[in-house]
C-alpha positions as CSV (number, residue, x, y, z in Angstrom):
1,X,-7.3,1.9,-5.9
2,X,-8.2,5.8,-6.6
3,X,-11.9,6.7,-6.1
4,X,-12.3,7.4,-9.9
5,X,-11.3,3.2,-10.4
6,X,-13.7,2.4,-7.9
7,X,-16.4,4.4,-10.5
8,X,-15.7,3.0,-13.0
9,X,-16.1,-0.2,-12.1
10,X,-19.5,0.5,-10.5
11,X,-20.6,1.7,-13.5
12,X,-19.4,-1.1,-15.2
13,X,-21.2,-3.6,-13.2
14,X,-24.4,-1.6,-13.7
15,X,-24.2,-1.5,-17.4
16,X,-23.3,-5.5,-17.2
17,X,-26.6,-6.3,-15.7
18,X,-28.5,-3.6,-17.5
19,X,-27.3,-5.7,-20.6
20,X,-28.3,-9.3,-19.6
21,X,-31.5,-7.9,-18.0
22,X,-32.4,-6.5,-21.3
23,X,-31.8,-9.4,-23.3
24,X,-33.7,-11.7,-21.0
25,X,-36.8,-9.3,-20.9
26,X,-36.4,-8.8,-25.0
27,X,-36.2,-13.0,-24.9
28,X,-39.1,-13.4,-22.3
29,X,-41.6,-11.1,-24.6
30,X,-41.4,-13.2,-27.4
31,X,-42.6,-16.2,-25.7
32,X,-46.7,-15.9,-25.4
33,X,-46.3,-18.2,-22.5
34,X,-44.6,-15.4,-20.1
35,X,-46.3,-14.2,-17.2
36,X,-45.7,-10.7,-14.8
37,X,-43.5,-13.4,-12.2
38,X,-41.6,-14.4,-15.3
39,X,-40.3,-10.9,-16.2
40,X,-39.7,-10.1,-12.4
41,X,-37.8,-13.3,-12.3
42,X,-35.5,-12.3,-15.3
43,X,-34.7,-8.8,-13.8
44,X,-34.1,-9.6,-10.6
45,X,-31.6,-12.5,-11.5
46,X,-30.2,-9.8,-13.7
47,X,-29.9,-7.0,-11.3
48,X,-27.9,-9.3,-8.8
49,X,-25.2,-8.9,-11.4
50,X,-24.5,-5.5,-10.5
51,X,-23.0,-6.9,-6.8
52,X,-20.8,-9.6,-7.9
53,X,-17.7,-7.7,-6.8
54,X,-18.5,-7.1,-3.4
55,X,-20.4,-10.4,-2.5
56,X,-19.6,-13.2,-5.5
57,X,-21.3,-16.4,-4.1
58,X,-24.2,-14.3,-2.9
59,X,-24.9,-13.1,-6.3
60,X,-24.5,-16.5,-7.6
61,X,-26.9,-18.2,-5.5
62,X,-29.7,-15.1,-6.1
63,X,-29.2,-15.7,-9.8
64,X,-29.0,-19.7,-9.6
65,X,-32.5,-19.9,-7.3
66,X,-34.0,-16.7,-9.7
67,X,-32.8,-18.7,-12.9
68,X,-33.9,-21.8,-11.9
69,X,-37.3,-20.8,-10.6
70,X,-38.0,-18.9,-14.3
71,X,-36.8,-22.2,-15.8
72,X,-39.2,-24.2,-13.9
73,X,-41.9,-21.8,-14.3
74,X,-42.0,-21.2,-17.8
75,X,-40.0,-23.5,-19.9
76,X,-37.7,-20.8,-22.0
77,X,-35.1,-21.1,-24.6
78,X,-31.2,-21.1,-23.5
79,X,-30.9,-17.5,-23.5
80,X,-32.3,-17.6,-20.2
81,X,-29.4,-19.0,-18.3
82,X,-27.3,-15.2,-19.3
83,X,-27.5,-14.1,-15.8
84,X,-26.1,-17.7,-14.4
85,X,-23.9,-17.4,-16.5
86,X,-22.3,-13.8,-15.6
87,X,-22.4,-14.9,-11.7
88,X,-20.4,-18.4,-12.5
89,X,-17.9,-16.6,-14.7
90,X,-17.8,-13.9,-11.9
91,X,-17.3,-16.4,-8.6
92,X,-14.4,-18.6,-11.0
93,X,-12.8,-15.4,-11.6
94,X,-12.2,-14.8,-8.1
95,X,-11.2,-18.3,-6.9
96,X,-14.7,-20.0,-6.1
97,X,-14.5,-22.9,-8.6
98,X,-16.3,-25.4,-7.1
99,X,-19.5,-23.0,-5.9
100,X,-19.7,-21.5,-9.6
101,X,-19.7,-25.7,-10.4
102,X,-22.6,-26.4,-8.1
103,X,-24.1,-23.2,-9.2
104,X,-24.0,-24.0,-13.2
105,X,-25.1,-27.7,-12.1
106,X,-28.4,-26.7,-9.9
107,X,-29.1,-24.9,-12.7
108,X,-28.9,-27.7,-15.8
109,X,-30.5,-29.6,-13.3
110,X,-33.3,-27.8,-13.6
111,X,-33.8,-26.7,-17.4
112,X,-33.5,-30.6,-18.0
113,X,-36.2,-31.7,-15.3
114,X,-38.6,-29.4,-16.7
115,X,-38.2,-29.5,-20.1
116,X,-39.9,-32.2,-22.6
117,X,-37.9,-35.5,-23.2
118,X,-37.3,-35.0,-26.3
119,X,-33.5,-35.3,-28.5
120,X,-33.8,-31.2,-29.4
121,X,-34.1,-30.3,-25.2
122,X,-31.3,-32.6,-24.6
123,X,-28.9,-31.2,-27.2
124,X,-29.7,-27.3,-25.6
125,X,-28.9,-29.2,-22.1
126,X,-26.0,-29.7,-23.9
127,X,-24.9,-26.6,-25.3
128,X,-25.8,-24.5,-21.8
129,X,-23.4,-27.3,-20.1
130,X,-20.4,-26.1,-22.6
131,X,-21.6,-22.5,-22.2
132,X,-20.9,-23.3,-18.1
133,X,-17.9,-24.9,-18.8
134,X,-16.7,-21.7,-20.5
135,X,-17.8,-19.4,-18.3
136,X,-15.9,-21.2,-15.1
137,X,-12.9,-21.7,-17.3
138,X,-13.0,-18.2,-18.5
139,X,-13.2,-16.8,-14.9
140,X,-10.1,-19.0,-13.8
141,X,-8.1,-17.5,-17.0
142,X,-9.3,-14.1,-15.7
143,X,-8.2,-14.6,-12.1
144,X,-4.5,-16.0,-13.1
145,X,-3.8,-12.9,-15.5
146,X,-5.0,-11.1,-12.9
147,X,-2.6,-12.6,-10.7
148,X,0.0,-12.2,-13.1
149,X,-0.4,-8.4,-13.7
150,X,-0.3,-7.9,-9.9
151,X,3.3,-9.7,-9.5
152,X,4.6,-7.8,-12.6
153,X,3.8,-4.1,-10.9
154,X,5.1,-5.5,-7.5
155,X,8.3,-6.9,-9.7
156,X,8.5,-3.4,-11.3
157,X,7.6,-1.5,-7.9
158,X,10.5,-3.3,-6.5
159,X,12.9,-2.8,-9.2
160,X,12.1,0.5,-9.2
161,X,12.4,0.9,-5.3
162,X,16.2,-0.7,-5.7
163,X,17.0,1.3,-8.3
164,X,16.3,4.1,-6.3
165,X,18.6,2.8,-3.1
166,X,21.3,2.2,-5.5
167,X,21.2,5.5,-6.6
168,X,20.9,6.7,-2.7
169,X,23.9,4.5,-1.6
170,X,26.3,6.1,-4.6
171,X,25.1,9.5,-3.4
172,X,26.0,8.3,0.1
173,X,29.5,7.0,-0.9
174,X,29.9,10.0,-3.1
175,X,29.4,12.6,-0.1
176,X,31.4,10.7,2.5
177,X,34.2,10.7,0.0
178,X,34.3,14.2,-1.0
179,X,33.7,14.9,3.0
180,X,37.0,12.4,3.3
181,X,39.0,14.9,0.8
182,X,38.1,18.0,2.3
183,X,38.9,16.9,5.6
184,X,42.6,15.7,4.3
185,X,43.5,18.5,2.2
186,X,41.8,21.7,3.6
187,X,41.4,20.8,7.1
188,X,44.9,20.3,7.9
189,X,45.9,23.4,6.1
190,X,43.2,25.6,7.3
191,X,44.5,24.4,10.9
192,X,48.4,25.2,10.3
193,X,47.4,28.6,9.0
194,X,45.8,28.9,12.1
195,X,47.7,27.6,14.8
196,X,50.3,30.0,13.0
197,X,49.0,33.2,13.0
198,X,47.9,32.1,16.1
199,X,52.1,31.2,17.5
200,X,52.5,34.8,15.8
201,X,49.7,36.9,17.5
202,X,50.8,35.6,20.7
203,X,55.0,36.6,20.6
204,X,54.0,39.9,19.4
205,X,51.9,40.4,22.3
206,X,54.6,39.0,24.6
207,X,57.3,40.6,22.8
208,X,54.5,44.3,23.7
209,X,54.5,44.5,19.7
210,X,51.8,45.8,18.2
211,X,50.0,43.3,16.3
212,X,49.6,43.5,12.5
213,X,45.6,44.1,11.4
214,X,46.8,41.6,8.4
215,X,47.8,38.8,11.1
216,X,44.4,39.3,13.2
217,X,42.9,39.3,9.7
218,X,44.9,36.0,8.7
219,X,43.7,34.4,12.5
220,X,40.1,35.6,12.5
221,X,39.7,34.2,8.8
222,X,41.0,30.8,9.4
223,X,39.1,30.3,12.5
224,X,35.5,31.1,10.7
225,X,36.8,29.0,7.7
226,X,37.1,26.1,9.9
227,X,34.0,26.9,11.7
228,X,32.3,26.5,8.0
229,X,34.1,23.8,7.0
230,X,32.9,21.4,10.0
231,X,29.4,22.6,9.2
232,X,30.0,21.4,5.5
233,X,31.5,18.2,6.6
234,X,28.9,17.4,8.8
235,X,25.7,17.7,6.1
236,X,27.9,15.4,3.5
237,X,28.4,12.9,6.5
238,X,24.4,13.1,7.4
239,X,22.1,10.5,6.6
240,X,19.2,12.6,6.0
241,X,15.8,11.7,4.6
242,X,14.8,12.9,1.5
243,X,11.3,14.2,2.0
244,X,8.7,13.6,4.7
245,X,6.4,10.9,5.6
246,X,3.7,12.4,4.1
247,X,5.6,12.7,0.7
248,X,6.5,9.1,1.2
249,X,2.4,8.4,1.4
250,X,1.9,10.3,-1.9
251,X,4.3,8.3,-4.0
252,X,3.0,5.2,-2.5
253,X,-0.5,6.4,-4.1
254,X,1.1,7.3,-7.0
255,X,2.4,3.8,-7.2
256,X,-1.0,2.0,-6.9
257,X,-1.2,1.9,-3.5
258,X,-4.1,2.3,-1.2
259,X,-2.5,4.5,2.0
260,X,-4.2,6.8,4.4
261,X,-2.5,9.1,6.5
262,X,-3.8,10.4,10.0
263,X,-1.7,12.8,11.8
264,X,-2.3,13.5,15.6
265,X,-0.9,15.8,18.2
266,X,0.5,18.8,18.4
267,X,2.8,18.7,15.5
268,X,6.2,20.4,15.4
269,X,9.5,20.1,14.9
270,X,11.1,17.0,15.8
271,X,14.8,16.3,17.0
272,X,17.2,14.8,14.0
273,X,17.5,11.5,14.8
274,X,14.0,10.6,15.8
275,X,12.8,12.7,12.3
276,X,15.2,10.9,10.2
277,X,14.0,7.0,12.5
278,X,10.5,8.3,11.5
279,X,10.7,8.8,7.6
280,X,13.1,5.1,7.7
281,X,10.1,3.2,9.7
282,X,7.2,5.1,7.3
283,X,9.4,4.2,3.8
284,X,10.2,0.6,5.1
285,X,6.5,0.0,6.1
286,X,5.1,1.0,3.3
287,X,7.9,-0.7,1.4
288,X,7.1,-3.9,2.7
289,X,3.5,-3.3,2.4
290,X,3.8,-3.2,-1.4
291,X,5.8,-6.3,-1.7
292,X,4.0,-8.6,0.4
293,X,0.7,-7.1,1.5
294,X,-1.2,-7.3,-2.0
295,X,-4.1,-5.5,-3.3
296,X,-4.3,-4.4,0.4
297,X,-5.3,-1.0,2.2
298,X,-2.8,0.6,4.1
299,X,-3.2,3.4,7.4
300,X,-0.7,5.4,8.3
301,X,-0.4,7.0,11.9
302,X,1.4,9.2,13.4
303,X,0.9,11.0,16.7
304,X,3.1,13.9,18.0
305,X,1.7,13.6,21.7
306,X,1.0,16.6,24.0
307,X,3.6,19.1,23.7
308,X,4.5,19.9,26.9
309,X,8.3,21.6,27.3
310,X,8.1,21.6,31.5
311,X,6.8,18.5,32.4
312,X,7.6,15.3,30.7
313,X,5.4,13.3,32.9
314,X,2.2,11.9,31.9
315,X,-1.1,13.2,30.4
316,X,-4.6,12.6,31.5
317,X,-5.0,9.8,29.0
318,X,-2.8,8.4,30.9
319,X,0.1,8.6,27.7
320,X,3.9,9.4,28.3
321,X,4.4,13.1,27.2
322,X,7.1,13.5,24.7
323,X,7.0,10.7,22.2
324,X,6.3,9.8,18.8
325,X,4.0,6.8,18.2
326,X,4.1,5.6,14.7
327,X,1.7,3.1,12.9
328,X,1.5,1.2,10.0
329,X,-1.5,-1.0,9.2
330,X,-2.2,-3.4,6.7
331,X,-5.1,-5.6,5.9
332,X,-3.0,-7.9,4.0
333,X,-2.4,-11.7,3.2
334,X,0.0,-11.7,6.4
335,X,-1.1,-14.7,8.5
336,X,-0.1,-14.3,12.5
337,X,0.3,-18.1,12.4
338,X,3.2,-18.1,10.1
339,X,5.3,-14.4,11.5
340,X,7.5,-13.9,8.8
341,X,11.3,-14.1,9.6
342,X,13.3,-10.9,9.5
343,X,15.1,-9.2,6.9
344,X,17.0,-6.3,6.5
345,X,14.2,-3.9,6.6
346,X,13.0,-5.0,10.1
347,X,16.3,-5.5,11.4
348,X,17.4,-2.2,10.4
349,X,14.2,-0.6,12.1
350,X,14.6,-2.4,15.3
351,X,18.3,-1.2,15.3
352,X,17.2,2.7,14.7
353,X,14.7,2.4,17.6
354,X,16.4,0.1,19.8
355,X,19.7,3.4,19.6
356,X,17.0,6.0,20.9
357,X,15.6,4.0,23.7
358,X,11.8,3.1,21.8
359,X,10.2,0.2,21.5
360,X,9.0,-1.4,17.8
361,X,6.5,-4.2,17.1
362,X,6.3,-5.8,13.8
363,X,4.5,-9.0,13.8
364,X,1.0,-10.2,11.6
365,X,-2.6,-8.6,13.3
366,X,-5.1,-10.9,14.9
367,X,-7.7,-10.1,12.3
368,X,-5.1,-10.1,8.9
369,X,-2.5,-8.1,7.6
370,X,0.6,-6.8,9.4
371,X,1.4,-4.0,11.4
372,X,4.6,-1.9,12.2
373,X,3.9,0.2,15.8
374,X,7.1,2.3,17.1
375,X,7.3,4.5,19.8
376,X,9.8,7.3,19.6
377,X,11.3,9.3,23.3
378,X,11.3,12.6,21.7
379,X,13.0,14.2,24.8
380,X,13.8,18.1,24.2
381,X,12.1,19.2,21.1
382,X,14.1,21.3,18.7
């Protein structure tokens, strides 16, 4: 969530308990019967409000013992259960059913001990029991669209995400094939134009002929032509990553998800295999992490080490010189009591490190969520 969401909502919540606290105090001051406690009461119940995202059943037990106590103490109309009501809707809405229920229930309890026995107090203990009703059933309805939003953008995040490995792997298929026709057709020529100005450069010279400049010409041409052509055939046959793990960060937070990036070391250029491992652990990782991980923060590390070209021994932290240690943190719905079985993604990242000598974890964390920690041999740094 971008810093400008996290605003908003803020402000929102704010505004939400400026709201009920206004209409409670404009309530409370028509009733001769309301004291200073009454009003502080009312706006501290109120004000609560403005917290319900970061602690839900806190809020709701602050406004339940507020609401109740101004109940008790002064007898008001229904208008005064408003701030009850925002925290029950708000603890149903994110999963806390039966505390919103106790909370709506302390509080009916309440308005109907204290209020005269009479057929009109019982009909408002009746229409503040269907306002509670609403409010819980309003808050679940909330919480399952909610919940149904999320799977749609992860749906669409992953359609989007095979789309885009479709459209790699024909790319792929496409370059190995042209590299395929090149090699049949111009390497083989290339090479008999070679090897015979070559056959003919060499009976001249045994013959004592002088060589033609056109047949050195002819030999010297062929040989940088197939120099080139290797060079070309090799960049169609490589499996190179398209970008950087840092670009892979910023489309993940152009996708909607939270990712931090901390880089460490002395950064520089890495060999191709281990720089092409790296950006296939990052986009995996954070591939996963928007599938399974939720509405989840996400840390990315990535520490180049001491660079050191003479001694690849250790440093004083007591850290192997000349590797890459990778990280990838979630705080997740992962469960390290139910490891999740692996797929393609994790298989193929054990492979990749497994071919340059590291060593990869990818299991659930102690404390939630699920973590991807690789370390890299760099050996001689290009």
């Amino acid at each position: 969530m971008s810093g400008r969401q996290v605003d908003r909502g803020r402000l929102a919540d704010v505004v939400l308990a400026a709201v009920v606290g206004a209409l409670g105090t404009a309530v409370a001051a028509f009733d001769d019967d309301t004291t200073a406690l009454d009003h502080v009461l009312v706006v501290l119940a109120s004000a609560a409000l403005a917290f319900h995202r970061a602690a839900p059943r806190a809020v709701l037990a602050a406004a339940t013992v507020l609401g109740t106590a101004y109940v008790v103490h002064a007898h008001p109309g229904p208008l005064s259960a408003l701030p009850v009501l925002g925290a029950v809707h708000t603890a149903a809405r994110v999963g806390h059913r039966g505390v919103a229920a106790a909370g709506g229930a302390v509080f009916l309890a309440g308005y109907v001990a204290t209020g005269p026995g009479t057929q009109h107090a019982a009909e408002r203990a009746g229409l503040l029991a269907g306002w509670f009703l609403c409010a819980v059933v309003t808050g679940l309805a909330d919480r399952n669209w909610q919940a149904y939003l999320r799977q749609t953008e992860q749906r669409a995040l992953e359609a989007e995400r095979t789309r885009e490995e479709a459209a790699l792997r024909r790319a792929g298929e496409e370059r190995l094939r042209i590299a395929r026709e090149l090699h049949d057709s111009l390497t083989h020529s290339i090479s008999i134009v070679k090897l015979q100005a070559g056959v003919a450069v060499h009976l001249a010279r045994k013959r004592g002929d002088e060589v033609p400049p056109a047949l050195l010409a002819i030999q010297e041409a062929s040989g940088e032509a197939m120099r080139e052509l290797r060079s070309a055939l090799q960049v169609l046959r490589a499996d190179e990553p398209a970008g950087t793990p840092a670009l892979l960060v910023e489309r993940a937070r152009a996708a909607g998800l939270a990712v931090e990036l901390t880089v460490t070391g002395d950064e520089r250029p890495l060999p191709r295999a281990v720089d092409r491992a790296a950006y296939r652990i990052v986009q995996e990782a954070l591939t996963n992490a928007a599938r399974h991980a939720g509405p989840a923060k996400v840390r990315v590390r990535i520490d180049y080490g001491t660079r050191n070209t003479t001694d690849h021994t250790t440093d004083h932290t007591g850290d192997r010189m000349g590797e890459l240690t990778i990280g990838v943190d979630d705080d997740g719905a992962a469960d390290p009591d139910r490891p999740p079985v692996p797929g393609t993604g994790l298989t193929g990242m054990h492979e990749r490190v497994s071919a340059l000598g590291g060593t990869l974890r990818a299991a659930p964390r102690a404390e939630g969520g699920f973590s991807v920690s690789a370390r890299l041999p760099l050996g001689d740094t290009v």
